[in-house]
C-alpha positions in Angstrom: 77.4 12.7 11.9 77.1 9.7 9.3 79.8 6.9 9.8 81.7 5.4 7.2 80.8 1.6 6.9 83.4 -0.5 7.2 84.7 -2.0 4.3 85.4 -5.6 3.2 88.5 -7.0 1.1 87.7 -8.8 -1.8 90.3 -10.2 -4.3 90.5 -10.0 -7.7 90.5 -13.5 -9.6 91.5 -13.3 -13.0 91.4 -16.0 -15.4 93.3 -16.2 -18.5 96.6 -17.9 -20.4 99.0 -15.0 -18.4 98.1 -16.9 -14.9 99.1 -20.1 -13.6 96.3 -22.7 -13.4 95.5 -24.5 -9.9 98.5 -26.8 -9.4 101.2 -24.8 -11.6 104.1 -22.9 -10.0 103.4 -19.3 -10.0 106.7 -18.2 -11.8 105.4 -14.0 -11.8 105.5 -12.5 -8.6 101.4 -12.1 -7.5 99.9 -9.2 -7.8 97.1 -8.2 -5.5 94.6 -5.5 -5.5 92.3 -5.0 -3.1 89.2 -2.3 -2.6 87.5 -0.9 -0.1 83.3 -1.4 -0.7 80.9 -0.7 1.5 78.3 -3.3 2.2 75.2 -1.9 1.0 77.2 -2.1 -2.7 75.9 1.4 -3.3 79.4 3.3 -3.0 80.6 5.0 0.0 78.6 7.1 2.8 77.7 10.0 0.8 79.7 13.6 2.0 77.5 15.7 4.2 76.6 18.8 2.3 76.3 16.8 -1.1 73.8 16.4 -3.4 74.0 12.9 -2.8 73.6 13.6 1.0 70.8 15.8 0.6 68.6 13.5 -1.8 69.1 10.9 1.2 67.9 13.0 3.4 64.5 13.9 1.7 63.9 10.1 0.9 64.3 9.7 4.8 62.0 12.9 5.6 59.5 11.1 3.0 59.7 7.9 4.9 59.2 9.2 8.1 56.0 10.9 6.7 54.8 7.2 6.0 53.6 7.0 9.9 55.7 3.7 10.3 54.7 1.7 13.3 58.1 0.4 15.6 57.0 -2.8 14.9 57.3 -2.1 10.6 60.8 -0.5 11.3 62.3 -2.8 13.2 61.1 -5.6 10.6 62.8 -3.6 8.0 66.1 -3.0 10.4 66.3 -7.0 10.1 65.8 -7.7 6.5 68.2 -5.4 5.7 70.5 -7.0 8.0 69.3 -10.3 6.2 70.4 -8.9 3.0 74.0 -7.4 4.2 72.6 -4.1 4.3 74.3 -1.6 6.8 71.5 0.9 7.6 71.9 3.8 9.9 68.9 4.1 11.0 65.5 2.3 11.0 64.3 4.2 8.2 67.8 3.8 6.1 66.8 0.5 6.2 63.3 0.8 4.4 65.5 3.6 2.1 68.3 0.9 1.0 65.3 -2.4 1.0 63.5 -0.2 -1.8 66.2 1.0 -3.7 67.2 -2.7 -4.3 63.8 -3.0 -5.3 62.5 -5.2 -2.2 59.3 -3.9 -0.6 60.1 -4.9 3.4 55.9 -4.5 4.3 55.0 -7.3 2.0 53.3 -10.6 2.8 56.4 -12.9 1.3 58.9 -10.3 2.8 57.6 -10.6 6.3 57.2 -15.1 5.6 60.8 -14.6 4.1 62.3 -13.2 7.6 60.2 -15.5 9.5 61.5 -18.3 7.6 64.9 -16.7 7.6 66.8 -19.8 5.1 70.8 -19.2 5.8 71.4 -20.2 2.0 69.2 -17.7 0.7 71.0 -14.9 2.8 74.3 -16.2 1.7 73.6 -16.5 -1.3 71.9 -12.3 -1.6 75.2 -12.1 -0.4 77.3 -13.1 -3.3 77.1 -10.3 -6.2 75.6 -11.6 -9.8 78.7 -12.2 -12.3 79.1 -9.7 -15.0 79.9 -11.8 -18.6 83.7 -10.9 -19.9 84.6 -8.8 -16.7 86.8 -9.2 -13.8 84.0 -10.0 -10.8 85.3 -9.9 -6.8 84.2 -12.2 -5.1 84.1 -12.8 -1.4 87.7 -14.7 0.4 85.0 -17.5 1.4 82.7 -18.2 -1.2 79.8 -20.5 0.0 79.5 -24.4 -1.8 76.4 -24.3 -3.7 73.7 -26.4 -3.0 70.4 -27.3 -3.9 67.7 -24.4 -2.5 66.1 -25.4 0.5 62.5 -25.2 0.4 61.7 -24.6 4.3 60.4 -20.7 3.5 57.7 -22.5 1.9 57.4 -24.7 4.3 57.3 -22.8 7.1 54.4 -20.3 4.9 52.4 -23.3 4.6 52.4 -23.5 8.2 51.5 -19.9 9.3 48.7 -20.5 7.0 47.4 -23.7 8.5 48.0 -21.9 11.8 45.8 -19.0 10.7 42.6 -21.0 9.8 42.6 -23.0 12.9 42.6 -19.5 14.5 40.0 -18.5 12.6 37.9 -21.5 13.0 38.1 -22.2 16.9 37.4 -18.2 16.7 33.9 -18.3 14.4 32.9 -21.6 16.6 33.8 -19.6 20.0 31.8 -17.0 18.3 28.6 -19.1 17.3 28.7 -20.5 20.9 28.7 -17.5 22.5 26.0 -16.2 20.4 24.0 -19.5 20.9 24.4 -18.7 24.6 23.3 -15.5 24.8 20.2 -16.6 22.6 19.3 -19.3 25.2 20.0 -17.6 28.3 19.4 -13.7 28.1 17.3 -13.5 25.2 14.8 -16.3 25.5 14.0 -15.0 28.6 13.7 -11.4 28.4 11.0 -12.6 25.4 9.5 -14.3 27.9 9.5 -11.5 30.5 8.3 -9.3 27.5 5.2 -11.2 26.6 4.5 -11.2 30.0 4.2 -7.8 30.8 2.8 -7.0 27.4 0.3 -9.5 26.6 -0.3 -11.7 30.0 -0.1 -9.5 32.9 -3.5 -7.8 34.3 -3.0 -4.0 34.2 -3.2 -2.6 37.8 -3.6 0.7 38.8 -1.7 2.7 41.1 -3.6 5.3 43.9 -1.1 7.5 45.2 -1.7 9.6 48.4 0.5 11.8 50.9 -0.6 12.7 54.4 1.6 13.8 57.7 1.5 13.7 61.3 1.4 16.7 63.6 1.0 17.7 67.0 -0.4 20.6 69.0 1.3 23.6 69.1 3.9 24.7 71.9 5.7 22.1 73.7 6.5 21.4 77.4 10.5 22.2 77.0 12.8 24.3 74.9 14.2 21.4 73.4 10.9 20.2 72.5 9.8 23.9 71.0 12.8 23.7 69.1 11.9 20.7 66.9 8.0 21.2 67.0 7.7 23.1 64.1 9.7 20.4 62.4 8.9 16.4 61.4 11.4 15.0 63.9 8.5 16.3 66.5 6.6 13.0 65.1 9.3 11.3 63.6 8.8 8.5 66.2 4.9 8.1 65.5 5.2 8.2 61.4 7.8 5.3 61.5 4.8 3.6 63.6 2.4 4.6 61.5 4.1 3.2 58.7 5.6 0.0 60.6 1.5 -0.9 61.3 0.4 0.0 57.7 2.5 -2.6 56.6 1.7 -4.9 59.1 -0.6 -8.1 59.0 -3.2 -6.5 61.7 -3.6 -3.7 58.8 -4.0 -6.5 56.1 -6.6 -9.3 58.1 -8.7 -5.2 59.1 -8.4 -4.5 54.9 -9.3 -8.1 54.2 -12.5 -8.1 57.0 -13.9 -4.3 55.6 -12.5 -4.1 51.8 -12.6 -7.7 50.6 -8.7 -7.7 49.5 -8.0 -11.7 49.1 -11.9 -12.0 47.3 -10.6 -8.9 45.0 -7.3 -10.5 43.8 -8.8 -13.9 44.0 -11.2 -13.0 40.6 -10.6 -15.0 37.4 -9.2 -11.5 35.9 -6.4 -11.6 37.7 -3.2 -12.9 35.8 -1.8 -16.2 37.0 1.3 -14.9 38.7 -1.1 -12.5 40.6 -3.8 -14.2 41.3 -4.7 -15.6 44.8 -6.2 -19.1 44.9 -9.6 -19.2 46.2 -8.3 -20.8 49.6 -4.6 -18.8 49.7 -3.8 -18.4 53.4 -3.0 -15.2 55.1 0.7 -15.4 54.5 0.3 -15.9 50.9 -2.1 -12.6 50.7 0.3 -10.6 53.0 3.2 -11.5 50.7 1.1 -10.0 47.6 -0.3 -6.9 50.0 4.0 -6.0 50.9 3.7 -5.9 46.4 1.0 -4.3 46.3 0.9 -1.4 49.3 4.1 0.4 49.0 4.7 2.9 52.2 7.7 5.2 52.3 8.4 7.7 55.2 10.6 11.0 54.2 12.4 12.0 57.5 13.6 15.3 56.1 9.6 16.4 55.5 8.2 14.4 57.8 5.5 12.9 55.0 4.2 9.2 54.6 3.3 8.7 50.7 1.5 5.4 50.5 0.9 3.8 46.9 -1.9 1.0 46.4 -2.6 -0.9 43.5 -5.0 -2.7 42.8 -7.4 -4.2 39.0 -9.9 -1.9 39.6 -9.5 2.3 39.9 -12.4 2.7 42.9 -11.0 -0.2 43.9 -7.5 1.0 44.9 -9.3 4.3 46.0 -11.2 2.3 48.9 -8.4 0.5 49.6 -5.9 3.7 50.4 -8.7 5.5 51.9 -9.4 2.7 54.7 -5.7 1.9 55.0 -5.6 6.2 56.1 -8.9 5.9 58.3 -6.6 2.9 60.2 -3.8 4.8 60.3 -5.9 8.0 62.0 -6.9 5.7 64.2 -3.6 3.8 65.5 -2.6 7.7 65.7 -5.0 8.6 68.0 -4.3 5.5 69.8 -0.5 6.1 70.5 -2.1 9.9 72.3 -4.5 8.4 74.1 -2.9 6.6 76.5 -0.2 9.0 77.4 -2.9 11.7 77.5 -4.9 9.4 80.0 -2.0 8.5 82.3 -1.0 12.2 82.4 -4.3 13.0 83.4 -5.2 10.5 86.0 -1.6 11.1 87.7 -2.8 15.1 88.3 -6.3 13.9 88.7 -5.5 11.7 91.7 -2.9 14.0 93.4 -5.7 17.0 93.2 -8.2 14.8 95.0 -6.0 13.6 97.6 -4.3 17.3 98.4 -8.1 18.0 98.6 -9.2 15.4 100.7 -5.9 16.5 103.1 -7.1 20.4 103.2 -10.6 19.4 104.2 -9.2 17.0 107.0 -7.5 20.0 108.1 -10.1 22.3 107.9 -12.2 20.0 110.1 -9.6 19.9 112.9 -9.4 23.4 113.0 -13.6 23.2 113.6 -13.7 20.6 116.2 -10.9 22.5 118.5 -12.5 25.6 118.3 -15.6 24.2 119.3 -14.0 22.4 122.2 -11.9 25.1 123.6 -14.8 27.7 123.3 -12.0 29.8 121.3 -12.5 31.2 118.3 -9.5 33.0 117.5 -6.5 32.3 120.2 -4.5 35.4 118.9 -7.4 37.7 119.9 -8.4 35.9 122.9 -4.7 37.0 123.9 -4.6 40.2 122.7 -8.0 40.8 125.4 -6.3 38.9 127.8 -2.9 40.9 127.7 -5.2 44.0 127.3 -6.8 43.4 130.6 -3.7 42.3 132.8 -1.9 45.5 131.8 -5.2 47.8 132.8 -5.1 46.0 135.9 -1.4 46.7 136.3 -2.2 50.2 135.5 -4.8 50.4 138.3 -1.8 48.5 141.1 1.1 51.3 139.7 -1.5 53.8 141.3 -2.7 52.0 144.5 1.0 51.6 144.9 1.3 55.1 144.3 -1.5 56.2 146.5 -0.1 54.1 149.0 2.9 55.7 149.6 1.6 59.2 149.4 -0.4 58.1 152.6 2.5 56.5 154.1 4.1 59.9 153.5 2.4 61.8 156.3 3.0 61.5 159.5 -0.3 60.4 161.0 -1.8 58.7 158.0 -5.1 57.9 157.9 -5.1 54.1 158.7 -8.3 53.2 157.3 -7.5 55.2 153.7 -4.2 52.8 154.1 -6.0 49.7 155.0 -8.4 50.6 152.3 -5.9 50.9 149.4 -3.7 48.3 151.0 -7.0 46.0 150.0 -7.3 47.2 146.7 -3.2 46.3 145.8 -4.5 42.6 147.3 -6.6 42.5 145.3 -5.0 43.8 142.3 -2.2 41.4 142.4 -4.3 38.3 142.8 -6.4 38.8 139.7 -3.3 40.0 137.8 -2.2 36.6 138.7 -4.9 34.6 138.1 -5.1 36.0 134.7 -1.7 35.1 134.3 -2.0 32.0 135.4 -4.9 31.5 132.7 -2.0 31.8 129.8 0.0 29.2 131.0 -1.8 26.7 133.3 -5.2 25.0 133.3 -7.4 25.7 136.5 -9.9 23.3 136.7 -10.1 21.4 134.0 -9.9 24.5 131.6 -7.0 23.9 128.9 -4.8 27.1 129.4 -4.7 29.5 126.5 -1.2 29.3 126.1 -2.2 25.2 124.6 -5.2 26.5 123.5 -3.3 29.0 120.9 -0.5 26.2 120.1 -2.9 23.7 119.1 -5.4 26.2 116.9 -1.9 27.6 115.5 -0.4 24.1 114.4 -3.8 23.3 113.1 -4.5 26.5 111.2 -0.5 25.9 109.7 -1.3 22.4 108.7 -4.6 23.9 106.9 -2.3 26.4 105.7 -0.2 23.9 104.1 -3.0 21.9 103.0 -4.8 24.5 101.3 -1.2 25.4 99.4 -1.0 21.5 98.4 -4.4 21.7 97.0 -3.7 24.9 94.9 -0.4 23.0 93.1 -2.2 20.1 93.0 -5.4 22.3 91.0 -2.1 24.0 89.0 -0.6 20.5 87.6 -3.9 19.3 87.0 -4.3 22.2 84.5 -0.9 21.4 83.2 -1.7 18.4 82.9 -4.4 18.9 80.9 -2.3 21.2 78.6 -0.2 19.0 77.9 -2.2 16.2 77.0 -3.9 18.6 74.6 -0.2 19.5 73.1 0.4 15.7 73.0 -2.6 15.2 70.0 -1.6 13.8 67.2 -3.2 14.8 63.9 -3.3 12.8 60.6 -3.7 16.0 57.9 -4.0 14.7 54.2 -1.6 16.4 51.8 -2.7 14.3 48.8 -6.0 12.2 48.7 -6.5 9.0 47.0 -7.4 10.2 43.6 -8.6 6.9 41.2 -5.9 6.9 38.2 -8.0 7.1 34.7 -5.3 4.5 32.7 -3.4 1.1 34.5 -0.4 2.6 35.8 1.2 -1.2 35.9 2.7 -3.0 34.4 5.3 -1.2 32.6 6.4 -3.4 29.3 9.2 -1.3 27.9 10.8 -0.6 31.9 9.8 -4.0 33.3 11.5 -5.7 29.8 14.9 -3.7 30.1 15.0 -4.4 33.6 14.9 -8.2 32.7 17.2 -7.9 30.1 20.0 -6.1 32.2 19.1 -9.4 35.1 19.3 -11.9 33.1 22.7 -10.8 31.5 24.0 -10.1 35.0 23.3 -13.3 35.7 24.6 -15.0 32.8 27.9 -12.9 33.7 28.2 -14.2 37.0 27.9 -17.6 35.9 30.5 -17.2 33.0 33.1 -15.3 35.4 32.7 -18.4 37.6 33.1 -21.1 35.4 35.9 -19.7 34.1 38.0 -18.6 37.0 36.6 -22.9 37.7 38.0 -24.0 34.8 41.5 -22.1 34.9 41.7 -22.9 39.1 41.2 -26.8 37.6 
């Protein structure tokens, strides 16, 4: 819904010999007329439906197909307003600032809001006379004056403004660029000369080789991870630890000749060793130079030397792998050795034990005159119950005699005698069982002593057997406990120098020389604003 504008009163001065001058009585009653005009001075707020309404419309729907900014509208809002203009909307504005004939995107527009002289916008204010026609004018007419010159003024300075803009801008601009040329580019010249022109090629012999171990292991756990590299995971980070060791460096020096090899007048200057370098200047180059890597997930070493000369760099990887074999071999040894000594040692002593044992056994048989006590017995017991056999029927005997009744006394006497007798040597050979006669030892010792010493050869002889059983073991698991050095690439000789790299190497100091300048920019800066 449009709203109607509201309206000023103007009156109408007329001039002519029918009206009192200044001064004069006014002898006719005044007559006053007053209209109603809107502000724009374009008529009223056109009718909604008309054709007047509807051309408005499409000269808005045109504007807005300009693709203002909100910045351009709102600069054309305020000029209007400058000129007494009542728009509706932004883009009424731009609508009634070009239908006066004032474009609001121009350079002396845009200076001529800046400036923003109150004369001039009083004076846009005040309608142009018409010759020989009643004019309206406003109740307060401004005083003229003399047109103030502080738009141009003020454009003068916007201008001056500018160029020192533009010039601290080109000289910020030329510094930076001087900068850049002195600090990032120089160098990474440099750096590219260098690798291009300066820097002795080197080539690069690459080889791959693992560690393994015996198959089987001792445990589950260990069977679990045997088949895998964390079975030798331990011995490949050695491996690699002593590869890149001194010890492996003053052994390549002694066999290969590595500080007389990079000491040689082809060798670049920033390479080369001097002819008395000292062992921590070579190991510094040979930590370049021999580049050792350990993948845990496959359990493989890949080992990279480089040296001037293709066979070279062969004979140096191939001894650095013969010294690795052999600090393998050397991490097995020992645990195989103590292993085996351990078993070794207990076998000999269970041994030694048995035959002490044995010998015991030996020397009481020969003193008691016994060879086996359980049979010696057995006889014994064998002979006291035939002999008890023979009393039960003298006893027997006996009393069938004593049964009649005039017995025969010297049948009585006779087989009295023979019970007598029966009874003593019953109990003398009892008495042989349990108690010595004479100096004998009784059997009943004689079996208790052969018995302890046949259990203690027993036991010996069982000792001896484990002991014989771990020492196999043993010697199992010192074979499962080899280490093996297997080759998965050899040192190959490379045909063309695989170092240095120009292109690569000359990036690489272009990005570190800008990072650095960088750094040192942030710095100074976050200095400078801190100060």
């Amino acid at each position: 819904m449009t709203t109607k504008p509201k309206a000023k009163k103007f009156r109408i001065k007329r001039s002519g010999p029918d009206w009192p001058t200044q001064g004069e009585p006014d002898k006719t009653p005044p007559k006053k007329k007053v209209f109603d005009q809107p502000e724009d001075g374009f008529g009223s707020e056109p009718f909604p439906g008309s054709a007047k309404a509807d051309a408005k419309d499409g000269e808005i729907a045109e504007i807005r197909k300009e693709g203002l900014t909100g910045r351009q509208l709102r600069m054309a809002r305020r000029l209007a307003q400058k000129h007494g203009l009542t728009p509706t909307s932004d883009f009424d504005a731009v609508r009634l600032l070009r239908a006066r004939g004032i474009d609001p995107f121009k350079r002396e527009a845009m200076l001529e809001l800046v400036g923003g002289g109150d004369d001039e916008q009083k004076e846009s204010k005040v309608p142009a006379p018409t010759a020989q026609l009643p004019q309206t004018v406003p109740a307060e007419a401004p005083v003229p004056g003399p047109v103030s010159d502080a738009a141009r003024i003020r454009s003068d300075e916007v201008f001056r403004l500018q160029a020192d803009i533009s010039r601290r801008r080109r000289r910020k601009m030329w510094g930076l660029v001087a900068r850049l040329f002195v600090f990032v580019l120089i160098p990474t010249l440099i750096a590219g000369y260098y690798f291009t022109s300066v820097a002795t090629p080197m080539y690069g012999t690459k080889s791959e080789f693992v560690i393994q171990q015996a198959d089987g292991a001792a445990s589950p756990m260990g069977g679990l991870f045997s088949g895998t590299g964390l079975a030798t995971s331990q011995d490949s980070v050695t491996v690699q630890s002593f590869l890149q060791s001194r010890e492996a460096l003053l052994r390549l020096d002694a066999d290969e000749g590595f500080k007389a090899h990079f000491s040689g007048p082809n060798i670049d200057p920033l390479t080369r060793l001097s002819a008395d370098a000292s062992n921590e200047d070579a190991y510094a180059l040979y930590r370049k130079l021999v580049t050792i890597g350990y993948d845990p997930t496959e359990g493989l070493i890949r080992m990279e030397v480089v040296a001037a000369d293709p066979d070279v760099s062969a004979a140096f990887s191939t001894a650095l792998i013969g010294y690795a074999e052999e600090q393998v071999d050397t991490l097995s040894l020992r645990l195989r050795e103590s292993q085996m000594a351990d078993a070794t040692e207990s076998f000999a002593d269970a041994e030694a034990k048995m035959i002490a044992a044995q010998e015991r056994v030996l020397t009481l048989q020969e003193q008691l005159g016994v060879l086996d006590p359980t049979s010696e017995t057995a006889a014994q017991m064998s002979q006291i119950a035939a002999f008890e056999t023979q009393l039960a029927e003298k006893r027997l005997q006996l009393l069938q005699l004593l049964d009649n009744e005039q017995p025969n006394q010297a049948r009585v006497a006779g087989v009295q005698g023979d019970i007598e007798r029966l009874e003593v040597l019953i109990a003398e050979l009892r008495s042989e069982l349990t108690q010595a006669n004479e100096g004998a030892t009784s059997l009943a010792r004689i079996t208790s002593e052969l018995r302890m010493a046949e259990v203690d050869l027993e036991t010996r002889t069982l000792m001896m057997q484990e002991s014989l059983q771990q020492v196999e073991t043993a010697r199992i698991e010192a074979n499962r406990q080899v280490r093996y050095l297997s080759l998965g690439v050899s040192p190959v000789p490379p045909d063309e120098p695989t170092y240095p790299r120009p292109f690569e190497n000359t990036l690489l100091a272009f990005l570190i020389f800008s990072g650095i300048y960088l750094m040192i920019s942030i710095t100074v800066s976050i200095l400078r604003d801190q100060v």
